[in-house]
ZABA-733817 format. One record per residue: x, y, z of N, C-alpha, C in turn. Coordinates in steps of 0.1 Angstrom, whole numbers, plus 5000, padded with zeros to 4 digits. Example, Ala and Ser with C-alpha at 12.3 -4.5 7.8 and 13.67 -1.06 7.14 Angstrom:
# ZABA-733817
(r (5132 4943 5078) (5123 4955 5078) (5132 4967 5078))
(r (5128 4978 5071) (5137 4989 5071) (5129 5000 5079))
# end
This chain:
# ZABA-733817
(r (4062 3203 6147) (4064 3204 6162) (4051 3205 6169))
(r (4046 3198 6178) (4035 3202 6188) (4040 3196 6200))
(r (4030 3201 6206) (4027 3200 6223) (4017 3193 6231))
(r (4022 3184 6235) (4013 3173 6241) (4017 3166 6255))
(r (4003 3170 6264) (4001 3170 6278) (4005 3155 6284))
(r (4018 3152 6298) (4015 3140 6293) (4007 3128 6295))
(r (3995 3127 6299) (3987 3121 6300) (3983 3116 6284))
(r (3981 3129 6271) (3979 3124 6258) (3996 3115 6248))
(r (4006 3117 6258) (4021 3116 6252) (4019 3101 6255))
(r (4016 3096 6270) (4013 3080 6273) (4007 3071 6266))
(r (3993 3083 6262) (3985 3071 6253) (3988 3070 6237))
(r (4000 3079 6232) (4002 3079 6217) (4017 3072 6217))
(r (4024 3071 6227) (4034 3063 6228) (4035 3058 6220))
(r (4049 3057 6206) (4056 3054 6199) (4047 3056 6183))
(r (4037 3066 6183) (4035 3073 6171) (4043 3083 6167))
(r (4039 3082 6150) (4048 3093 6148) (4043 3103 6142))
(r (4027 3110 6148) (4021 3120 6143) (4023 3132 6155))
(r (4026 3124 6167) (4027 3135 6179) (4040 3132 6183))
(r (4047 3141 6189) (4058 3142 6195) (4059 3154 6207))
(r (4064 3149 6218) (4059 3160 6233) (4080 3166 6227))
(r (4072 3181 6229) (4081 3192 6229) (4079 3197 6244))
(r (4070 3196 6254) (4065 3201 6266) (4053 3195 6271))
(r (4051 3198 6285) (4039 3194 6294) (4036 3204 6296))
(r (4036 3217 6294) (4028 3228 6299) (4011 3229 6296))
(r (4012 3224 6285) (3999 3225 6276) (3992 3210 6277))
(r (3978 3208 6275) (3977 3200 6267) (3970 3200 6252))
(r (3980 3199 6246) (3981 3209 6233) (3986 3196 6226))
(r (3973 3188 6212) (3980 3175 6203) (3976 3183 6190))
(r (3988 3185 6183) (3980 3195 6173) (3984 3176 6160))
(r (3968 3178 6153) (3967 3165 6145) (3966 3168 6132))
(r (3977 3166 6124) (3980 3172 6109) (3970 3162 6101))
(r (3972 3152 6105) (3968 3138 6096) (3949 3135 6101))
(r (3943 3137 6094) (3929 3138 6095) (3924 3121 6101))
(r (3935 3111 6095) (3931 3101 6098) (3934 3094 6109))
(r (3940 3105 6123) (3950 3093 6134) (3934 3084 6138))
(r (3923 3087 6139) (3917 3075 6146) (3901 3074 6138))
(r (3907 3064 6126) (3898 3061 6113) (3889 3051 6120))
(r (3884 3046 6130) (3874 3035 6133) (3869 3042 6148))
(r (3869 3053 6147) (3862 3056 6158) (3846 3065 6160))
(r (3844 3065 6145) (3828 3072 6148) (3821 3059 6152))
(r (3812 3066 6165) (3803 3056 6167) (3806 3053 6187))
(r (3819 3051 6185) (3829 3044 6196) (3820 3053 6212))
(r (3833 3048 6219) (3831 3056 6231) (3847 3065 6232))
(r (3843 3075 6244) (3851 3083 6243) (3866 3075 6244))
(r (3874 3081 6242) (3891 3075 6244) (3892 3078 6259))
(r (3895 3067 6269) (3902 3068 6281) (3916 3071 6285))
(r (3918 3081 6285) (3931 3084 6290) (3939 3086 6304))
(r (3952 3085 6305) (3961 3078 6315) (3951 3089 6324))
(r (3958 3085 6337) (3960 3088 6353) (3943 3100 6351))
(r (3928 3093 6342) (3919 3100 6340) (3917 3113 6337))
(r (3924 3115 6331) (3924 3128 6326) (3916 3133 6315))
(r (3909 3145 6316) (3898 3148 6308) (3902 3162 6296))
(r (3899 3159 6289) (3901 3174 6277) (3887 3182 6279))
(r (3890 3197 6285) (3879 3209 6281) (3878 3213 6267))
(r (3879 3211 6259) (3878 3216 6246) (3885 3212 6234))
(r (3881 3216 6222) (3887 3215 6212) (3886 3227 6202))
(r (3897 3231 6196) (3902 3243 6183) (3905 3238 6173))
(r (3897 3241 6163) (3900 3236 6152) (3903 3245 6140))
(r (3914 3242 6134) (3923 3252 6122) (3925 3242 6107))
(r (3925 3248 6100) (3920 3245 6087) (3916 3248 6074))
(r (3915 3236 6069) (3906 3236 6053) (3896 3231 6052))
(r (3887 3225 6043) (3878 3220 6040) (3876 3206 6046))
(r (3889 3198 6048) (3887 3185 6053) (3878 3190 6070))
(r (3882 3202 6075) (3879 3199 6090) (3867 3212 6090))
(r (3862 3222 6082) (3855 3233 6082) (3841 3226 6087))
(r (3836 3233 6096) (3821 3229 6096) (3811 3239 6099))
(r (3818 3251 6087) (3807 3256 6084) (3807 3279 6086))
(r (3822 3276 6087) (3824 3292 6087) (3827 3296 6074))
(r (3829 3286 6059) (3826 3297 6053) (3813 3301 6046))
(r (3797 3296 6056) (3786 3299 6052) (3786 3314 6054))
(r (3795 3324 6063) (3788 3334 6066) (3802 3344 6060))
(r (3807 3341 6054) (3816 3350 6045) (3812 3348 6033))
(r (3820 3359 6022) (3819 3357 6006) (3825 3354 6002))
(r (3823 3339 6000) (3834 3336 5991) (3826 3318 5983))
(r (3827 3316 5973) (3821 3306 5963) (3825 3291 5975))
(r (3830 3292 5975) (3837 3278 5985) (3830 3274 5994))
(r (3816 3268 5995) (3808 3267 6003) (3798 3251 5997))
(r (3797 3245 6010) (3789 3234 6009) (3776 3233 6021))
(r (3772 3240 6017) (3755 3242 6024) (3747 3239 6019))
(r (3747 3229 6011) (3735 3229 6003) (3736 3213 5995))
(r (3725 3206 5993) (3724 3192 5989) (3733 3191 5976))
(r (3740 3179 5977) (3737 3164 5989) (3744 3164 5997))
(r (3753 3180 6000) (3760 3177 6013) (3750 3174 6029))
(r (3759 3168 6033) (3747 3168 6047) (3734 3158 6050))
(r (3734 3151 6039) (3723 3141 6036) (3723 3131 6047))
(r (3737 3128 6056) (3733 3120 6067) (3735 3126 6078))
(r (3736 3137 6077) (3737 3145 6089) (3727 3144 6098))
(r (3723 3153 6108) (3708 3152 6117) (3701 3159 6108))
(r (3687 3157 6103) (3678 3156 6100) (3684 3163 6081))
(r (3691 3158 6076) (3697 3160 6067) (3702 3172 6062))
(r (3704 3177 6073) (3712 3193 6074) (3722 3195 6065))
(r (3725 3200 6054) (3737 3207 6048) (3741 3218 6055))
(r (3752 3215 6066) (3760 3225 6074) (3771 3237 6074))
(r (3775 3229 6062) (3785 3236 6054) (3800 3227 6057))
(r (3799 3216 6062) (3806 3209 6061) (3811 3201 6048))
(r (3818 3199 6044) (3821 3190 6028) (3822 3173 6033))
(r (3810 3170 6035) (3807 3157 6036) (3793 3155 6035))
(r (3791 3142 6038) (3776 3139 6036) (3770 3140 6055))
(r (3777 3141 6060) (3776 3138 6074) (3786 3145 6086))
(r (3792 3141 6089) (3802 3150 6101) (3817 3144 6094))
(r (3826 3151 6102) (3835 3153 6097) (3852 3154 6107))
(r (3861 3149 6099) (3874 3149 6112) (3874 3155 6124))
(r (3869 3167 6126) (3871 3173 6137) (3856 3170 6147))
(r (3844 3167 6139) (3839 3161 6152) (3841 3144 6154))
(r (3845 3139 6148) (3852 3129 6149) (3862 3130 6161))
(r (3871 3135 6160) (3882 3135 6173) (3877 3139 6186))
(r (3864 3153 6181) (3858 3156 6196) (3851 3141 6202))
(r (3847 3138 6194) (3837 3126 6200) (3850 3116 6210))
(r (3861 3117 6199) (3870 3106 6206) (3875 3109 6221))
(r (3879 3122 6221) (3884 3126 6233) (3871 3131 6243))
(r (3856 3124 6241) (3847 3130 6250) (3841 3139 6249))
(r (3848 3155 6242) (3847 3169 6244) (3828 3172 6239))
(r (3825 3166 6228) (3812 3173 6223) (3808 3166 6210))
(r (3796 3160 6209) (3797 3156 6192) (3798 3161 6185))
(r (3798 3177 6182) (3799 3181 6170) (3805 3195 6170))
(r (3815 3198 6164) (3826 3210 6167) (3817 3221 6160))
(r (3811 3231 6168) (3805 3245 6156) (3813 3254 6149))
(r (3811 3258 6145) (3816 3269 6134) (3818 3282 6141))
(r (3825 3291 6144) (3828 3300 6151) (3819 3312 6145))
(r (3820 3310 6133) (3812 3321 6128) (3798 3324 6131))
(r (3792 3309 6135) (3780 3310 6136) (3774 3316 6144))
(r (3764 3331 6137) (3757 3340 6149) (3746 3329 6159))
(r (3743 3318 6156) (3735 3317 6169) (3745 3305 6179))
(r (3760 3308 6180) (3765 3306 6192) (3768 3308 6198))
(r (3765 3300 6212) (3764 3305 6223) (3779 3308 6235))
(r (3774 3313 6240) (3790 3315 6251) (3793 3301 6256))
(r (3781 3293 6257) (3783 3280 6268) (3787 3267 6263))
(r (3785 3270 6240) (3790 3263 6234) (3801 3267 6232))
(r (3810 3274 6234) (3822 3285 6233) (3831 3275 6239))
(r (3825 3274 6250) (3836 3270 6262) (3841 3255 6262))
(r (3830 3248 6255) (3841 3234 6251) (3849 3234 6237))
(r (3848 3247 6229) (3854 3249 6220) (3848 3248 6207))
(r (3856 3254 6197) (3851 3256 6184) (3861 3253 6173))
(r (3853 3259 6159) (3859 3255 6152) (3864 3267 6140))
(r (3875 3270 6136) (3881 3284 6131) (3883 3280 6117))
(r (3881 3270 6109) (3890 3266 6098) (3880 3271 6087))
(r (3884 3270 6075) (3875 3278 6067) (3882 3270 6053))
(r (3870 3266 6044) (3877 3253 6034) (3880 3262 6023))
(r (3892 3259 6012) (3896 3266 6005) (3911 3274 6007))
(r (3912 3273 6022) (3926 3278 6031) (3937 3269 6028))
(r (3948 3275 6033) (3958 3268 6032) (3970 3273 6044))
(r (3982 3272 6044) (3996 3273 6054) (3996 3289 6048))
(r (3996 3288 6035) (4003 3302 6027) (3991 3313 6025))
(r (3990 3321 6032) (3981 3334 6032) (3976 3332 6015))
(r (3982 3333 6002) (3978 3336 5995) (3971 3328 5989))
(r (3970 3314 5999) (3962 3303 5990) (3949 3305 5991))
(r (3947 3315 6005) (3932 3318 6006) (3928 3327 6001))
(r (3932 3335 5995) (3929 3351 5987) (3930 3350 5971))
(r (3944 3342 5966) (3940 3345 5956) (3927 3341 5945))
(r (3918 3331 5950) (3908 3328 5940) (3894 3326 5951))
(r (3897 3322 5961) (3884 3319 5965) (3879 3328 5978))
(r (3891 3338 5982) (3883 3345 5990) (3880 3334 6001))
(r (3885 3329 6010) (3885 3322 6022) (3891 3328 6035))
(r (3893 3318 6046) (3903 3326 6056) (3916 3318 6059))
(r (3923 3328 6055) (3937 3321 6057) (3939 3321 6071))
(r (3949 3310 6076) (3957 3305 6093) (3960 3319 6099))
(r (3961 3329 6093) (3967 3346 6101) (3945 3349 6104))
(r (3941 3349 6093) (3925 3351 6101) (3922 3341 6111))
(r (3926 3326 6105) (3919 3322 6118) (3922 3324 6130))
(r (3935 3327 6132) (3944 3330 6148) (3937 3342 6151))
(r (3933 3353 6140) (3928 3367 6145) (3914 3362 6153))
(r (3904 3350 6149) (3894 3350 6152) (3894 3342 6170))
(r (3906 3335 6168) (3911 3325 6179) (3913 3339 6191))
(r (3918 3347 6189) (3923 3359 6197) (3909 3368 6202))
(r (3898 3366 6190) (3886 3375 6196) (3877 3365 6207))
(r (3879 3348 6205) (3872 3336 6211) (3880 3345 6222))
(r (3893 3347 6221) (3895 3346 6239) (3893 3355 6250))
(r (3891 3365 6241) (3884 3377 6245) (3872 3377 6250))
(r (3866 3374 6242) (3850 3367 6248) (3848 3361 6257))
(r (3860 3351 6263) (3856 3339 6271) (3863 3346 6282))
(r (3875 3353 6282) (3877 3363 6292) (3861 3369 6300))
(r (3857 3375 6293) (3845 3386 6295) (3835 3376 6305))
(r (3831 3366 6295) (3820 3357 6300) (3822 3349 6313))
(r (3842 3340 6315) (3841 3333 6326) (3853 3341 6331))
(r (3860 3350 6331) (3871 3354 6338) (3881 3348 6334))
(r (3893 3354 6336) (3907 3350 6328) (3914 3339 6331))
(r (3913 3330 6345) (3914 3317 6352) (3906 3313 6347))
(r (3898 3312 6344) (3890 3299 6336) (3891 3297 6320))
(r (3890 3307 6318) (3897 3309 6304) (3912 3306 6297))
(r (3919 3309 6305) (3934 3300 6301) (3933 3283 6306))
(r (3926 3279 6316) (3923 3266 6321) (3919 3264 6304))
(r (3913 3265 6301) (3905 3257 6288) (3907 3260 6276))
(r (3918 3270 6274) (3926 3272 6262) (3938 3269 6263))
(r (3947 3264 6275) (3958 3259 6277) (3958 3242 6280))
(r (3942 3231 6278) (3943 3223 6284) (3939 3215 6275))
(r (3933 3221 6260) (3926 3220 6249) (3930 3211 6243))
(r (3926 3201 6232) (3930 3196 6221) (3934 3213 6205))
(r (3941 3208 6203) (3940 3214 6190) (3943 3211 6178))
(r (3934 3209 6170) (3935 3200 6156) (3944 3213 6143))
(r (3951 3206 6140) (3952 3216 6124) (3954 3208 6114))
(r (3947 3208 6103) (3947 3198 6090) (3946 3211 6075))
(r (3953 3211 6072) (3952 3219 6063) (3967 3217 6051))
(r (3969 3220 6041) (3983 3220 6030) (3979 3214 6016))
(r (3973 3208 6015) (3971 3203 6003) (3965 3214 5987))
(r (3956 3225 5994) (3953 3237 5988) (3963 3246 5983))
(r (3976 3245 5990) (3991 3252 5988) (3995 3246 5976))
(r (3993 3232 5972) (3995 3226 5962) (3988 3229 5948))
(r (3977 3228 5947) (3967 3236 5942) (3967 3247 5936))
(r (3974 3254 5949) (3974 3268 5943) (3990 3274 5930))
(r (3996 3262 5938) (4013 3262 5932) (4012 3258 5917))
(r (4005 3247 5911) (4000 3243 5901) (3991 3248 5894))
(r (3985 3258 5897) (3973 3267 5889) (3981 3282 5889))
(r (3991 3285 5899) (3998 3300 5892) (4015 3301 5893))
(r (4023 3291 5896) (4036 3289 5891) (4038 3276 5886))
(r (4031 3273 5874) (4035 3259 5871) (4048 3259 5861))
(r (4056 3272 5864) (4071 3273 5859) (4083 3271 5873))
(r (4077 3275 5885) (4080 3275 5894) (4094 3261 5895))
(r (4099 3267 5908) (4106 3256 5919) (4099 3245 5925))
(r (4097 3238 5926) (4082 3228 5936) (4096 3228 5947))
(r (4106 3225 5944) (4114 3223 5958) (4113 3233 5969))
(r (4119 3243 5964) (4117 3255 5970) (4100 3260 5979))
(r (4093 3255 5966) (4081 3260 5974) (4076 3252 5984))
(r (4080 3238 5980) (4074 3229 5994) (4081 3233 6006))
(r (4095 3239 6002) (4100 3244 6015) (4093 3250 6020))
(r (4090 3264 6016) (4080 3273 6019) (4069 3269 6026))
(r (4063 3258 6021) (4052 3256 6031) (4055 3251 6041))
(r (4062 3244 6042) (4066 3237 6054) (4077 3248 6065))
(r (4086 3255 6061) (4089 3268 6065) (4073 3276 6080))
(r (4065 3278 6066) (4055 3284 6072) (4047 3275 6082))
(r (4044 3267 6077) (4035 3257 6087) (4043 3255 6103))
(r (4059 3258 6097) (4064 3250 6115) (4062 3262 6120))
(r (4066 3279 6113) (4062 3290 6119) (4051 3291 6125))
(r (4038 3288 6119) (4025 3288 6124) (4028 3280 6141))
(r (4029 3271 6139) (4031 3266 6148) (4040 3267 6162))
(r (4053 3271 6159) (4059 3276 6170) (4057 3291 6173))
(r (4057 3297 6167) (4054 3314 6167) (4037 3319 6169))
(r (4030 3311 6163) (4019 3320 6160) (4008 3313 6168))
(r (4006 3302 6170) (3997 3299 6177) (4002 3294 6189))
(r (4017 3289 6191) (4021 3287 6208) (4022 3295 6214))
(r (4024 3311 6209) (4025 3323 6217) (4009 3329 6222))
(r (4005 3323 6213) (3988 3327 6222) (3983 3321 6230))
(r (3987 3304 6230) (3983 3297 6236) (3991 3300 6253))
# end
């Protein structure tokens, strides 16, 4: 289920990764890491009647992390060569690529910023805040326990906790009108599930797989209608 503004509903017309449940938001939450594979490089995406995106949230695993789990404990971490090798000035960011990655990908597409930060990171700024960040932490998953039981990551219930302190902050720094403007008008990416698999295979491999794919999917629509549209 997501929520898409409709200026972004026009231009995705007759896909089937977004579907408008409402106009209140502009809110495209993008499961599939790959809706727009030929776009690094590009220029931003023009959208209907000019309409511009203030920011982007990003929720996650490792496909979209760029770089919050450098400042937690936990083994799951790519800081360090040959990640990063085409990065700017061959930075290993803590991204799991050689270079950038889905979520600044999409920012680039919709305009917002080249490169999504990492929320965790102490030297960001309030002013990088405000076009948005990035919450996802690799090694996570839909199911709380995908992130605890072996690698110590942050599961979708932390990231929302950290989503909830972002907005607190941005309260403080621009006032509460400005701050729902750009948390209500946002992109929001979530890529994450495949670690739930992973984890189902390394500790019930006696298990249900029917059952449990329910489960995820259960939880993920929860995430989604309950947990992150009530904040938004």
């Amino acid at each position: 289920m997501m929520l898409l503004h409709p200026s972004l509903e026009m231009m995705l017309e007759g896909t089937k990764l977004i579907k408008s449940l409402s106009n209140t938001y502009t809110v495209a939450i993008l499961v599939c890491a790959h809706i727009f594979p030929n776009l690094r490089g590009s220029c931003a995406l023009k959208l209907p009647n000019n309409a511009t995106v203030p920011g982007i949230f990003v929720f996650g695993d490792s496909i979209v992390d760029t770089g919050n789990n450098n400042y937690i404990p936990t083994p799951c971490r790519s800081n360090f060569q040959p990640y990063g090798r085409d990065f700017p000035e061959g930075k290993a960011t803590g991204r799991f690529s050689d270079g950038i990655n889905p979520s600044d990908i999409i920012a680039q597409a919709f305009g917002v910023k080249k490169f999504v930060p990492a929320y965790l990171d102490p030297s960001l700024s309030i002013n990088e805040m405000l076009t948005g960040v990035n919450f996802a932490s690799s090694c996570s998953g839909y199911l709380p326990l995908t992130a605890t039981y072996k690698y110590f990551s942050l599961s979708l219930e932390n990231q929302l906790d950290l989503f909830k302190q972002y907005i607190v902050k941005v309260k403080a720094a621009v006032g509460e009108e400005r701050a729902l403007e750009i948390v209500s008008q946002s992109i929001y990416v979530i890529c994450t599930g495949s670690n739930d698999f992973l984890y189902y295979y390394e500790t019930q491999k006696s298990g249900n797989m029917s059952a449990f794919t329910d489960s995820v999917v259960n939880y993920a629509s929860g995430f989604l209608k309950v947990r992150l549209i009530s904040i938004c």
